[in-house]
C-alpha positions in Angstrom: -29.9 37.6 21.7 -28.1 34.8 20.3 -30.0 31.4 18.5 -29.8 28.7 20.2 -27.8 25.4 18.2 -31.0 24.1 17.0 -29.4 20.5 16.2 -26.1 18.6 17.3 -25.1 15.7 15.4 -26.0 11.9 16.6 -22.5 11.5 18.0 -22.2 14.5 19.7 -21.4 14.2 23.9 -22.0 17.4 25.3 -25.2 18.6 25.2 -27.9 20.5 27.0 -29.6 17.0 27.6 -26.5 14.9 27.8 -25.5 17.5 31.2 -28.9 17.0 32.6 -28.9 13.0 32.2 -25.3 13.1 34.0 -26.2 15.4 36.6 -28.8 13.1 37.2 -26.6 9.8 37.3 -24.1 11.6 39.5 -26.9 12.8 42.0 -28.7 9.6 42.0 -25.7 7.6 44.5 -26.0 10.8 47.0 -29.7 10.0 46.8 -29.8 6.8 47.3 -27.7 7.3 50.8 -30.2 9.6 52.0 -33.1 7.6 51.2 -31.7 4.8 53.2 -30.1 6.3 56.1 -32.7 9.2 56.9 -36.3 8.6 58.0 -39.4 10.3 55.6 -39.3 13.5 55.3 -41.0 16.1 52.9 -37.3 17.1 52.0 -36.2 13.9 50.7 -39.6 13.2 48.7 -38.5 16.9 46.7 -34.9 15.9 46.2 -36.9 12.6 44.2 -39.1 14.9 42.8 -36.8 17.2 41.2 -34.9 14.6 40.4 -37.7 12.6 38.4 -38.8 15.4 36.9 -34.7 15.8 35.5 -36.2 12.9 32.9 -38.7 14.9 31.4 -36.4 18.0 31.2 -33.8 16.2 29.4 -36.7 14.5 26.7 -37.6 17.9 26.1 -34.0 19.5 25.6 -33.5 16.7 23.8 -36.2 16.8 21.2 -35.4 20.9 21.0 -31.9 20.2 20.0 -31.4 16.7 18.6 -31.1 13.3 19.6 -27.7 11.9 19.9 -26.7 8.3 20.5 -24.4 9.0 23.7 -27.9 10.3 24.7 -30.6 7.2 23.9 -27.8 5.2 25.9 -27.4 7.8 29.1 -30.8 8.6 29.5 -32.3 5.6 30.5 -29.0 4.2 32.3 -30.0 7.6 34.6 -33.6 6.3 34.8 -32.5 3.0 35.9 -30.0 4.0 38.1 -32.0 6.4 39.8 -35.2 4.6 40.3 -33.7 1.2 41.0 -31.4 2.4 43.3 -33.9 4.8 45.1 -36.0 1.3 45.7 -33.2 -0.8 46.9 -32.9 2.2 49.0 -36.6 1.8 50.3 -35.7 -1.6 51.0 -32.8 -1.1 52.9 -35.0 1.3 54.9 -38.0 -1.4 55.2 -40.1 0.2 52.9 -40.7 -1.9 50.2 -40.4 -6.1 50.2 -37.4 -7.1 48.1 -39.5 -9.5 46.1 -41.5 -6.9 44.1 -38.0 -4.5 43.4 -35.8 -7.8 42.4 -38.4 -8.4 39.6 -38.4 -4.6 38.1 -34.4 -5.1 38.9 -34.2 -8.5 37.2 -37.3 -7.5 34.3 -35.0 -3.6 33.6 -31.5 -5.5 33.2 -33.2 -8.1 31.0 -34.5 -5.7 28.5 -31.1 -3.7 28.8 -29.5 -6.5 27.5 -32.0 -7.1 24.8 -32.0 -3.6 23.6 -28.5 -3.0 23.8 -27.6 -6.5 22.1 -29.9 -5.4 19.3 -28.3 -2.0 19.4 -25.1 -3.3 18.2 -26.2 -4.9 15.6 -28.0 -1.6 14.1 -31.1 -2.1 15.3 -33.4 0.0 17.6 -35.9 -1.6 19.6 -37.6 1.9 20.6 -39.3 2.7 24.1 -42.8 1.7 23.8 -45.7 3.7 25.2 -46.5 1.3 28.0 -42.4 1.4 29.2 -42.8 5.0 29.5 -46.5 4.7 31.4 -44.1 2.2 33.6 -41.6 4.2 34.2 -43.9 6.8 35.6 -45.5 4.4 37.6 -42.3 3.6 39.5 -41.1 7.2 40.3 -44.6 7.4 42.0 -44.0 3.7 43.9 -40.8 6.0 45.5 -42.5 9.1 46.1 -45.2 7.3 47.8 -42.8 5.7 50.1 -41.2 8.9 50.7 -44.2 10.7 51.8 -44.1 10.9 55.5 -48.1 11.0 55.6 -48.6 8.0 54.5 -46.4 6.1 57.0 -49.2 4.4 58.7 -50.7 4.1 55.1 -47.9 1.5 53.6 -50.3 -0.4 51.5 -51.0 2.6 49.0 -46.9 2.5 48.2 -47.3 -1.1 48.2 -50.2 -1.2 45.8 -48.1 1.4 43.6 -45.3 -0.9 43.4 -47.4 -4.0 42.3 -49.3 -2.1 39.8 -45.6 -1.1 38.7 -44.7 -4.8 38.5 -47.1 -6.0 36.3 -46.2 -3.1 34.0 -42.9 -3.5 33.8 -43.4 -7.5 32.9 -45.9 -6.6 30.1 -44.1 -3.8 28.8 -40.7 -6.3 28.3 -42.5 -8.9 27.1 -43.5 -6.4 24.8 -39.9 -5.4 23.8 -39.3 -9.3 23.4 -42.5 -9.1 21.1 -41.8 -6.4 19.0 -37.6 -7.2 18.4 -38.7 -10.6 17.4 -40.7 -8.6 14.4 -38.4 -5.8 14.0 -35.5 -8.8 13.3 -37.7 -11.2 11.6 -38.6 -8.2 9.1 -35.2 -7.1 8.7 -34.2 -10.8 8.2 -31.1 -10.6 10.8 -30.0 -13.9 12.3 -29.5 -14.1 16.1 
């Protein structure tokens, strides 16, 4: 049996990870079609499910063989891509009001910015425990709007959604909290 690589190097592009995180960005558009054109069905809510779970796969691959910097950028464009666009989906499909999505769309692109900004200039403005409790949060908002069961039942989705809101507003003002310190302590000038 042959070892595994146990480490690439932080630029390296093709890895384990990296070809989960991709898969996922390229399946997330196909997704998002289905979602929107095709009513609830148990079928659909495993396509998210397998999908969702892709994020926690590539984490894990990740951690086993080394972070890499092509990677801490893919991996949460994937996220974004594949929750926000699974939502707008939802809304299309008059699952979810518009109000509640445009905020997580409007709050993720904000911090995107802010992170990626920061990024350039050599800082890292790291995923906070509450953005990853949020992010969580928001795959179950979908998959409780996929479940055909709880058709009659919208409010539980609904509730999900809003309970993602207010997470994803605390966790960025969070991010805007702690890169404030993180450049104040490193004395870098905006």
């Amino acid at each position: 049996m042959t070892a595994v690589a146990s480490s690439f190097g932080p630029s390296a592009l093709v890895t384990p990870a990296n070809a989960v995180t991709v898969g996922r960005l390229l399946l997330a558009p196909p997704l998002w079609v289905v979602i929107a054109a095709s009513e609830r069905s148990y079928a659909v809510l495993l396509l998210w499910c397998v999908l969702a779970a892709t994020d926690g796969l590539d984490g894990f691959l990740a951690r086993r063989h080394g972070t890499t910097r092509s990677g801490a950028f893919l991996d949460p464009l994937a996220d974004k891509a594949l929750v926000i666009g699974a939502m707008w989906a939802i809304v299309a499909s008059d699952g979810f009001w518009w109000l509640p999505v445009a905020l997580i769309t409007l709050r993720e692109a904000a911090i995107s910015a802010f992170r990626s900004y920061w990024g350039r200039r050599g800082l890292a403005v790291p995923a906070t425990f509450l953005a990853k409790v949020k992010t969580v949060v928001q795959s179950l908002a979908v998959a409780l709007a996929l479940v055909p069961a709880l058709e009659d039942h919208a409010w539980l989705p609904a509730a999900a959604l809003w309970v993602a809101v207010v997470l994803t507003l605390v966790s960025g003002a969070q991010y805007l909290v702690a890169g404030s310190r993180v450049t104040t302590a490193a004395g870098v000038r905006r």
